[in-house]
C-alpha positions as CSV (number, residue, x, y, z in Angstrom):
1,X,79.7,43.1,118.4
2,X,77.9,43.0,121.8
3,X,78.2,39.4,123.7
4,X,74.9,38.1,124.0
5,X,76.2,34.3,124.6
6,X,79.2,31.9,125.4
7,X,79.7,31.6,121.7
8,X,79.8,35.4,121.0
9,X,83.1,35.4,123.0
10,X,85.2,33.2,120.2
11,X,83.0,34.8,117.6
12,X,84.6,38.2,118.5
13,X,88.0,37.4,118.4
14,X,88.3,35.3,115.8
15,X,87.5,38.5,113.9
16,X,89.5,40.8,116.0
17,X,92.3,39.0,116.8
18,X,93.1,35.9,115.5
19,X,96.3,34.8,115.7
20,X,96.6,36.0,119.5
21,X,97.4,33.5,121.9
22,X,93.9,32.6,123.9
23,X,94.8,29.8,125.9
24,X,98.6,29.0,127.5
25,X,98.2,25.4,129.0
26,X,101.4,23.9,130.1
27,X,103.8,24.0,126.8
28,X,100.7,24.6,124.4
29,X,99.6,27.8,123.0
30,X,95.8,28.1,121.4
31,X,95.0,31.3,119.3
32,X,91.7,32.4,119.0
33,X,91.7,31.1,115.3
34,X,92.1,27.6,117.0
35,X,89.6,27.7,119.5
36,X,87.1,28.9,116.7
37,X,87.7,26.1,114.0
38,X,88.3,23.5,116.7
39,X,84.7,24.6,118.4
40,X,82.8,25.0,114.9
41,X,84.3,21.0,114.3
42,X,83.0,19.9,117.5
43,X,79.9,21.4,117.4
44,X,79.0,20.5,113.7
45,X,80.0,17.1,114.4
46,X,77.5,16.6,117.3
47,X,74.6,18.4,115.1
48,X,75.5,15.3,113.0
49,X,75.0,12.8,116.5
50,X,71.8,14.5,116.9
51,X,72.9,16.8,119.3
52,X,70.8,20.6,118.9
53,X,69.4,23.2,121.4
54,X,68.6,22.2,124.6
55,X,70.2,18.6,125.0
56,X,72.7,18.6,127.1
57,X,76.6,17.4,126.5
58,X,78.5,16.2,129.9
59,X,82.5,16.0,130.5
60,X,84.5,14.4,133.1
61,X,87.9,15.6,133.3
62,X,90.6,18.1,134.9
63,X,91.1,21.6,133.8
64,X,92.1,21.7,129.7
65,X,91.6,23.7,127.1
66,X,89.2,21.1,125.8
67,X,86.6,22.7,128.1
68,X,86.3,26.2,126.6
69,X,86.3,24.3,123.0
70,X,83.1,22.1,124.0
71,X,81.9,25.0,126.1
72,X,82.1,27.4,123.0
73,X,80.6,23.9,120.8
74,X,77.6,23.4,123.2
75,X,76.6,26.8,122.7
76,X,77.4,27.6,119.1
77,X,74.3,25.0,118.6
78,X,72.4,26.3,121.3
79,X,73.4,23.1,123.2
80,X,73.9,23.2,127.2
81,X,77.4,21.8,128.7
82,X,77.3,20.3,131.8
83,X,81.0,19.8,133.3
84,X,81.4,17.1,136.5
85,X,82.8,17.5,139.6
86,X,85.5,14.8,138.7
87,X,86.6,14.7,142.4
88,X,83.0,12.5,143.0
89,X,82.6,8.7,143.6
90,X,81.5,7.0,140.2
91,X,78.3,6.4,141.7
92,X,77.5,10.6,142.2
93,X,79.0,10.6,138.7
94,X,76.7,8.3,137.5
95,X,73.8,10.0,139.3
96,X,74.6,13.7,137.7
97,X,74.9,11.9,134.2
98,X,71.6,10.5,134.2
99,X,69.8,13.5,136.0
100,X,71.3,16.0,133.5
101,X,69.8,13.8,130.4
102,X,73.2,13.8,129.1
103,X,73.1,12.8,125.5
104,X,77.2,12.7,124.7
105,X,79.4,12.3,127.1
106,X,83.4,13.4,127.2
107,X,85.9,12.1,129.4
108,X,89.5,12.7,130.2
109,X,92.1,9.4,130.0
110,X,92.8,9.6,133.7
111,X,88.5,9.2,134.3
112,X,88.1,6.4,131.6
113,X,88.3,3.5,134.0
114,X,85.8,5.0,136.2
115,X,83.4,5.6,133.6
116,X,83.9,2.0,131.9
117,X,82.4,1.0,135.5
118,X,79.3,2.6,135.4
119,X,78.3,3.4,131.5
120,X,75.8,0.0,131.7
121,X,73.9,2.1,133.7
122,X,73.6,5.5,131.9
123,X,70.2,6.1,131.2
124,X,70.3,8.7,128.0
125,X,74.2,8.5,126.9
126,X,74.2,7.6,123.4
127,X,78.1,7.3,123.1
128,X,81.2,8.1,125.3
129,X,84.2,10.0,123.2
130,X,87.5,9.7,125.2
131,X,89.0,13.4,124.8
132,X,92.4,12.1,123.7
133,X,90.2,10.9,120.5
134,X,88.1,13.9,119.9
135,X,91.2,15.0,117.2
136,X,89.7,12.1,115.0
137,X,86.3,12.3,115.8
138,X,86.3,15.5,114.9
139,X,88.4,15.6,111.6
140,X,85.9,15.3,109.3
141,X,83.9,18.5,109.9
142,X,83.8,21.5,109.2
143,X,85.5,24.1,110.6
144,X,82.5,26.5,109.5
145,X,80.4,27.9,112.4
146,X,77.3,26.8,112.5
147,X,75.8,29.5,113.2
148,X,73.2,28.8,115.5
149,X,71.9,32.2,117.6
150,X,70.6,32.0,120.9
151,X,69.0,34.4,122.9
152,X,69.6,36.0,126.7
153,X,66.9,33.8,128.0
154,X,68.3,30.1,126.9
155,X,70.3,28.4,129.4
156,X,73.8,27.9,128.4
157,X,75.3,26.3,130.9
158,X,74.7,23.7,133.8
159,X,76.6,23.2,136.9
160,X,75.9,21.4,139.4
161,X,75.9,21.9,143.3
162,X,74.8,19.8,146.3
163,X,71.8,19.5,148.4
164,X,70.5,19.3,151.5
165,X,69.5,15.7,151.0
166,X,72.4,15.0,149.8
167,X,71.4,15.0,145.6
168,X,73.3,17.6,143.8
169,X,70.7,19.6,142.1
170,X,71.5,21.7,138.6
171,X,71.8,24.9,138.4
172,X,70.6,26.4,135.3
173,X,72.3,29.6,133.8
174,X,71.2,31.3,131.2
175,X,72.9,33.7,128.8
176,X,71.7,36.5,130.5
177,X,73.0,35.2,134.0
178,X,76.3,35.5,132.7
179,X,76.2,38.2,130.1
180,X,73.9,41.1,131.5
181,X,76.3,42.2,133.4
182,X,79.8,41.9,131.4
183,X,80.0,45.5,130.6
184,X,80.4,46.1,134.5
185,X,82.1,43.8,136.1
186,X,85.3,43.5,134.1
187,X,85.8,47.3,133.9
188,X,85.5,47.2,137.9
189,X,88.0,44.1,137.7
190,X,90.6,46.2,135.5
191,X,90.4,43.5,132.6
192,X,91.4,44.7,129.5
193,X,92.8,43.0,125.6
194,X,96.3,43.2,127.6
195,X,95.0,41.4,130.7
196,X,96.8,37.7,131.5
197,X,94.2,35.6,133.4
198,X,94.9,32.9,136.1
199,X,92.4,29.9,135.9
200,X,93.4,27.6,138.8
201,X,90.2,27.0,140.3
202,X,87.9,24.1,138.8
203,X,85.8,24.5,135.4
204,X,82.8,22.7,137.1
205,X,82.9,25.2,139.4
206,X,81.4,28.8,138.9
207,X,84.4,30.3,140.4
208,X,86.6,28.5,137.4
209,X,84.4,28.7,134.4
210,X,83.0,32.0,135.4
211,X,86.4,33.7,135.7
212,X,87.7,31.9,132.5
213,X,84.4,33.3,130.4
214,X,84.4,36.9,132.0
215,X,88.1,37.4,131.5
216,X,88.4,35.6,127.5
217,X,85.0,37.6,127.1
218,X,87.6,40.5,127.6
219,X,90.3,39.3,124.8
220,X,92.9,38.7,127.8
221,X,95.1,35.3,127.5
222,X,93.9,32.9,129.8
223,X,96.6,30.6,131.6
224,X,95.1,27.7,132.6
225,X,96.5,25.1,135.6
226,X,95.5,21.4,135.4
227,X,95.7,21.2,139.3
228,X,96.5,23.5,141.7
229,X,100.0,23.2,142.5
230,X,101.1,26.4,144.8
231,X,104.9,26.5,143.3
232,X,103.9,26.5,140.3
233,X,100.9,29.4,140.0
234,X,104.1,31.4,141.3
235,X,106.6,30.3,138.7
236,X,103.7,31.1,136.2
237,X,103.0,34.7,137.5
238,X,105.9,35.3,136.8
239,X,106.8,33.3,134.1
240,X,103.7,34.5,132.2
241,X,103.4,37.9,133.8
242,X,99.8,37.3,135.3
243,X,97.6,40.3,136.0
244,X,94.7,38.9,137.3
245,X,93.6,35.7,139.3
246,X,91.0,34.3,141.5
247,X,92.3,32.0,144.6
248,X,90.6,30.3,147.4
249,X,91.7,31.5,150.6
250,X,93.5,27.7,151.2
251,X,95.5,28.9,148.1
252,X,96.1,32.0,149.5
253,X,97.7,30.4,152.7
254,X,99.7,28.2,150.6
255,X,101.3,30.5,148.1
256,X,103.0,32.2,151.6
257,X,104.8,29.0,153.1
258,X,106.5,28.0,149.9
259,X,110.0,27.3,150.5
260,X,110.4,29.5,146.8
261,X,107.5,32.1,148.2
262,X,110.0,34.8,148.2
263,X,112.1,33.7,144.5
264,X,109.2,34.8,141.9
265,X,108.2,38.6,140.7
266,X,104.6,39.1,141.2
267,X,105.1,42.4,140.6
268,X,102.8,42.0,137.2
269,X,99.9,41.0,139.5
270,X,97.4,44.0,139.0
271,X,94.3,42.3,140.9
272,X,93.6,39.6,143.1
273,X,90.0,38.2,144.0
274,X,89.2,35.6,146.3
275,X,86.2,34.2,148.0
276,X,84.4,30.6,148.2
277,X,85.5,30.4,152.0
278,X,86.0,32.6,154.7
279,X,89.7,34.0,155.0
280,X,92.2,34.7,158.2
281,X,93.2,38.3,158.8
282,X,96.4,36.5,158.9
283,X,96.4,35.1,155.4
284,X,95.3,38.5,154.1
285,X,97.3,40.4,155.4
286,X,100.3,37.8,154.3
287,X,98.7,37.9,151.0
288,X,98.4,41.7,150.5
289,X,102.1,41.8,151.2
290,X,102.7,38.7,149.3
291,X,100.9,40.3,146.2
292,X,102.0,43.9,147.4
293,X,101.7,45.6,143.8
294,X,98.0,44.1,143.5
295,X,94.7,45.7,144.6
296,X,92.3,42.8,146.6
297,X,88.8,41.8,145.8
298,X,86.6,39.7,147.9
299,X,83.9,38.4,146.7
300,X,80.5,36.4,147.7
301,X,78.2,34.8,145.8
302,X,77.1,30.9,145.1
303,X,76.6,29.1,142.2
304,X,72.8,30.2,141.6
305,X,73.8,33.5,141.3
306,X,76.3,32.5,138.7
307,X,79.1,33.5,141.2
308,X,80.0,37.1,142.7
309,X,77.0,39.4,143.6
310,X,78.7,41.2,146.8
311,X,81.9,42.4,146.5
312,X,84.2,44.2,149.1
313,X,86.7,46.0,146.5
314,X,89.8,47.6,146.6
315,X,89.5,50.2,149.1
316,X,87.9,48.8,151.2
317,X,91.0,46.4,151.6
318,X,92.3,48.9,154.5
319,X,94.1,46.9,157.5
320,X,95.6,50.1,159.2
321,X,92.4,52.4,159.2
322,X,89.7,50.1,158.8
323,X,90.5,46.7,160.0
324,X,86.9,45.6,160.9
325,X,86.0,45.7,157.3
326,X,88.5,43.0,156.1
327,X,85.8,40.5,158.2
328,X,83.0,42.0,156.0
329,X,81.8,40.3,152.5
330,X,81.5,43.7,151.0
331,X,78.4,45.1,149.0
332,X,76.1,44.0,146.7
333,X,76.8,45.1,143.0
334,X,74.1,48.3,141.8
335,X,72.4,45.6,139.6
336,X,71.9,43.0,142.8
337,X,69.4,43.8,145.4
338,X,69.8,42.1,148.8
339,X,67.8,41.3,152.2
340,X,68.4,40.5,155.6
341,X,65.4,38.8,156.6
342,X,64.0,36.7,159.8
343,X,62.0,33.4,160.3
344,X,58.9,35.7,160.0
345,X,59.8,36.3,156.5
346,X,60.5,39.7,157.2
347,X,63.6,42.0,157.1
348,X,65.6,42.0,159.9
349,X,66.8,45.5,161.7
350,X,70.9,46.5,160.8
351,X,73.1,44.5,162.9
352,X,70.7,41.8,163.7
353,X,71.3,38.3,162.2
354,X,68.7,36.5,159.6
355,X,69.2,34.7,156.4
356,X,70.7,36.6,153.1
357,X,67.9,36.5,149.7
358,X,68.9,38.2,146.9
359,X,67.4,39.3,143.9
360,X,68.6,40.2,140.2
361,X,69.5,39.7,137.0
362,X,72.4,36.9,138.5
363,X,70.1,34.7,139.9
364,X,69.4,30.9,138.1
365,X,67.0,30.1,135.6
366,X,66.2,27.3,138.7
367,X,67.2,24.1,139.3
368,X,66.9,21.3,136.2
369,X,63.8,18.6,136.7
370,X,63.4,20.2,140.1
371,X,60.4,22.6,140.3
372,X,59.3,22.1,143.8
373,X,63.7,22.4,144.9
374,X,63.2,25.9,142.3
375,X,60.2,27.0,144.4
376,X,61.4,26.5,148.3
377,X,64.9,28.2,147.1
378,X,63.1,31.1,145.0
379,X,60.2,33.2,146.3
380,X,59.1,36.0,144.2
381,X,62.8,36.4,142.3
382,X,64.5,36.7,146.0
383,X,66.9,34.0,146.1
384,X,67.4,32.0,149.5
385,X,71.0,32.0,150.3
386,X,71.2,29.8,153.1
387,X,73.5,31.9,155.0
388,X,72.7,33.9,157.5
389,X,74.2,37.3,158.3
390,X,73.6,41.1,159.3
391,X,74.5,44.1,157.5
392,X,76.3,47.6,158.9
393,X,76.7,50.5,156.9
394,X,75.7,48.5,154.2
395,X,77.7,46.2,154.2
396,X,77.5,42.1,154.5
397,X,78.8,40.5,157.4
398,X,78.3,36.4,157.4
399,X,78.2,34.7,160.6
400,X,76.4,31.6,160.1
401,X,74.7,29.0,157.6
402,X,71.1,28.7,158.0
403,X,71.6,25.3,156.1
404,X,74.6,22.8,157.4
405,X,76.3,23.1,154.6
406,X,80.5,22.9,154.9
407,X,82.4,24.9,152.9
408,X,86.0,22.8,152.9
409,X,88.8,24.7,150.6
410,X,85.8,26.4,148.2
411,X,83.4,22.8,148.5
412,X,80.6,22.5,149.3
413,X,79.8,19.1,151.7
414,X,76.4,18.9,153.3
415,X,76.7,16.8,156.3
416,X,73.5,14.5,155.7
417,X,75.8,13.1,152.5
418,X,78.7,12.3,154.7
419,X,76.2,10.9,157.6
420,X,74.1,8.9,155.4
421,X,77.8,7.1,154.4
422,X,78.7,7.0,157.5
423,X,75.8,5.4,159.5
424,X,76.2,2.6,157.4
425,X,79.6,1.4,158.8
426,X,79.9,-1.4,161.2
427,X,79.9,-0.4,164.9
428,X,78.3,3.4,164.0
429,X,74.9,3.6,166.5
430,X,74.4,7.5,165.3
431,X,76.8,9.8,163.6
432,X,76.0,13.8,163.1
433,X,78.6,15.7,160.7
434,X,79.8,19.4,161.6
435,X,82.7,21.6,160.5
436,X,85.1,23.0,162.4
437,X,87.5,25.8,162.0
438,X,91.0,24.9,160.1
439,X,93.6,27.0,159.3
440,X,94.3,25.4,155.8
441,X,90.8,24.8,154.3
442,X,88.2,27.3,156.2
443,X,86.8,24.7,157.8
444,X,87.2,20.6,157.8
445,X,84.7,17.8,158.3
446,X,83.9,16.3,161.6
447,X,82.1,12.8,162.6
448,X,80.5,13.1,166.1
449,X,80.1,9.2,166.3
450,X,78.0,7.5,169.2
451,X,79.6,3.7,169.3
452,X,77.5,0.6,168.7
453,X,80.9,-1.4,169.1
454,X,83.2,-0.7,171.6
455,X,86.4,-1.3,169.3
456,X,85.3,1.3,166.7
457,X,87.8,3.6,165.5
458,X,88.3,7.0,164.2
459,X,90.1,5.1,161.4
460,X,88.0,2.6,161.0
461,X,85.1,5.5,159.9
462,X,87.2,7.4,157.8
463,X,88.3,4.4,156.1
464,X,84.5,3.4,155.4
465,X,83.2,6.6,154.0
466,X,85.9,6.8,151.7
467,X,84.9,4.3,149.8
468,X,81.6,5.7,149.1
469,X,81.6,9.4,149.0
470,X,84.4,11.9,147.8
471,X,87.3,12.3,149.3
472,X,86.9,15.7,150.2
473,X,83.4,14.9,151.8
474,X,85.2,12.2,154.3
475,X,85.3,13.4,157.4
476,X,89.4,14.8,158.9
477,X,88.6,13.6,162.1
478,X,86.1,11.5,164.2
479,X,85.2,12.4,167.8
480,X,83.3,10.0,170.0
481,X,80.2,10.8,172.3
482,X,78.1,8.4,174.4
483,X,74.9,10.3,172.7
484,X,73.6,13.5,170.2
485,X,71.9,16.5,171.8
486,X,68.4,16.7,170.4
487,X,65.5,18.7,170.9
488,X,62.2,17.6,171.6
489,X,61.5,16.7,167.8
490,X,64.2,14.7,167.5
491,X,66.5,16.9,165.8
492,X,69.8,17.0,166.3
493,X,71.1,20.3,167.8
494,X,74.0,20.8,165.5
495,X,74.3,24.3,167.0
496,X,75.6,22.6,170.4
497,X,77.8,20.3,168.6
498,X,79.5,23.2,166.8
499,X,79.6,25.9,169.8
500,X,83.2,24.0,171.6
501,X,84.9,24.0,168.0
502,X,84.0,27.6,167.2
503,X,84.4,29.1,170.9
504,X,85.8,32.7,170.7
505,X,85.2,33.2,167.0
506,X,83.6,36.1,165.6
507,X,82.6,34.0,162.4
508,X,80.7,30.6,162.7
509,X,81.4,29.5,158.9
């Protein structure tokens, strides 16, 4: 059977291998005859709330195997699941909610009182099903699959990722996004029926619900972590004997400064891929000799390219005789096209910096209810990155963002979010937001303030934007100037803010 969709992948193994364990999660086990009859309940039950190809079903909560249940539900009625970034305020929860068109909406016990605060204002929700209920929602149904076939060109799933004006936007991935390339990528990732999968990262992010899909699409047993908690991914490597995993750098740095780093075999670790930030020499290097029995994959890639499209793979993970390439993002996969290209719209010679657009089979239906965001990010199938780079020898090397975007510990903060919260506090005159290097998360926020009150604090900022935007979008630290460099236009020259932070750094991001 060829995988043509996110329910194709229970489908299989149902047939091949039922009573194999799918999911570990904490003490729990879930075999693939589980996930099947627990997915064909779900999704027969919502064809019975009205829910059928095309609506979209939204869930608030942490990493669970409830997730790949709904996930393989949604789609084995052609239905599209959008997961939430459960680290936002209620009100950006509210706002995703209502742009998405959500129709049913699934939330975890520890998001319930969150939700109860903003569900008079959903605009489409027809009913909110706590998860710690769905056993008796659900018991009714039938555990017969539906049925439902849908092809490479219907979007499956929906994730959502911020903007420049500070809206998330959602990013629409089809079937064929994910599954056009499954014969490839987990043959170059050594899955196989044997494999044991890490999932530590977020399902609402591509790097979390993309690894999950790619490595179950495989057979291999998925363990799944609630929260990332670096003592205990190593217990579970070893524990579990893990083969494969994807980690943030931050992770990375903090599986080596564990007072128990040194207890737990890893020896079963067969490959290890990070990306989402930029990564130390240092923490690689610790890491390769950390994980010394695993080969390294770094990869690049955003969530409209439904994750990894460049790759720097195994041997090119070389610290003695090629150093310089540990720096580099790798190359782009056969099936991905990429180009360096100038303001002029034109390519850019090797070595010279311009912004990365690539092209392929990877790259998002568009963004949902958002045709003229689709058209300025997409021009002629060459998808605008936003970061800018320059290539040698073919391969990537990022330096900067052509955007403003943060990346903080593998999220993504645009600073006109965090400015727009901030400008609003008492005694703030302007405010410009920047990151700046940090050895733990890539980079952290920064509030270059300008006082309208001479008693403003640092604290007194950080304390205000809290209450209003994520906690991972609040500025670390607040600096204080007596005005923002702008040119001519009136811009602020972010560039100039930046250049003291980033002094002596090869990389800029």
């Amino acid at each position: 059977m060829q995988i043509q969709s996110i329910a194709d992948i229970v489908r299989l193994h149902r047939d091949d291998r039922p009573d194999e364990v799918a999911i570990i999660y904490g003490d729990r086990r879930v075999t693939w005859r589980e996930l099947d009859e627990s997915s064909s309940r779900l999704a027969n039950m919502m064809l019975a709330e009205g829910i059928g190809a095309g609506d979209h079903v939204a869930r608030v909560e942490k990493n669970a195997p409830d997730y790949f249940e709904l996930v393989f539900a949604t789609s084995k009625i052609n239905a599209v699941l959008v997961d939430v970034n459960w680290r936002l305020a209620p009100p950006e929860i509210l706002q995703i909610i209502n742009d998405a068109d959500a129709k049913l909406l699934f939330v975890g016990a520890d998001f319930a009182p969150s939700i109860k605060a903003i569900e008079a204002d959903f605009t489409t929700v027809n009913e909110t099903i706590e998860l710690a209920a769905v056993g008796d929602w659900i018991s009714s149904a039938s555990a017969d699959d539906p049925g439902t076939q849908s092809t490479l060109d219907d979007v499956c799933l929906q994730l959502y990722t911020s903007g420049t004006t500070g809206l998330p936007k959602g990013v629409m991935l089809s079937n064929a996004n994910l599954f056009s390339f499954i014969e490839e990528v987990p043959k170059q990732w050594l899955f196989t029926p044997d494999s044991v999968s890490h999932v530590v990262m977020p399902t609402f992010h591509i790097a979390g619900s993309g690894w999950g899909l790619v490595s179950l699409s495989q057979g291999a047993t998925m363990v799944l972590d609630r929260d990332v908690d670096p003592s205990g991914i190593l217990r579970e490597i070893e524990q579990h004997r893990i083969t494969h995993a994807i980690y943030v750098p931050a992770v990375l740095g903090f599986l080596q400064i564990m007072p128990d780093a040194s207890d737990h075999d890893l020896s079963s670790m067969e490959l290890v891929a990070y990306g989402a930030s930029p990564i130390s020499e240092e923490v690689l290097r610790g890491a390769m000799a950390q994980f010394s029995t695993a080969k390294f994959v770094q990869v690049y890639g955003l969530t409209e390219t439904t994750g990894a499209v460049v790759e720097l793979g195994p041997d090119d993970h070389d610290p003695e005789n090629r150093p310089e390439l540990l720096r580099s993002a790798g190359k782009p996969y056969p099936w991905v096209e990429m180009r360096v290209v100038g303001d002029d719209g034109n390519d850019v010679a090797e070595g010279e910096i311009g912004e990365v657009w690539l092209k392929g089979v990877q790259i998002m239906v568009g963004y949902w209810n958002n045709p003229a965001e689709t058209a300025r990010a997409i021009t002629d199938g060459w998808f605008h990155t936003g970061d800018a780079g320059y290539t040698k020898d073919g391969y990537l090397f990022l330096h900067d963002r052509v955007k403003d975007m943060i990346v903080s510990g593998g999220e993504n903060v645009y600073p006109a979010e965090v400015e727009n919260a901030a400008m609003s506090c008492p005694g703030v005159a302007d405010v410009a937001v920047i990151g700046v290097p940090d050895e733990k998360w890539g980079e952290a926020v920064k509030a270059i303030v300008v006082k309208g009150e001479d008693d403003l604090t640092p604290e007194a900022v950080i304390s205000w934007t809290r209450e209003r935007i994520a906690g991972f979008k609040v500025p670390k630290s607040v600096d204080f100037v007596d005005e923002l460099p702008r040119n001519p236009s009136g811009k602020i020259l972010k560039k100039d803010l930046r250049a003291p932070y980033w002094e002596g750094r090869e990389r800029q991001i």
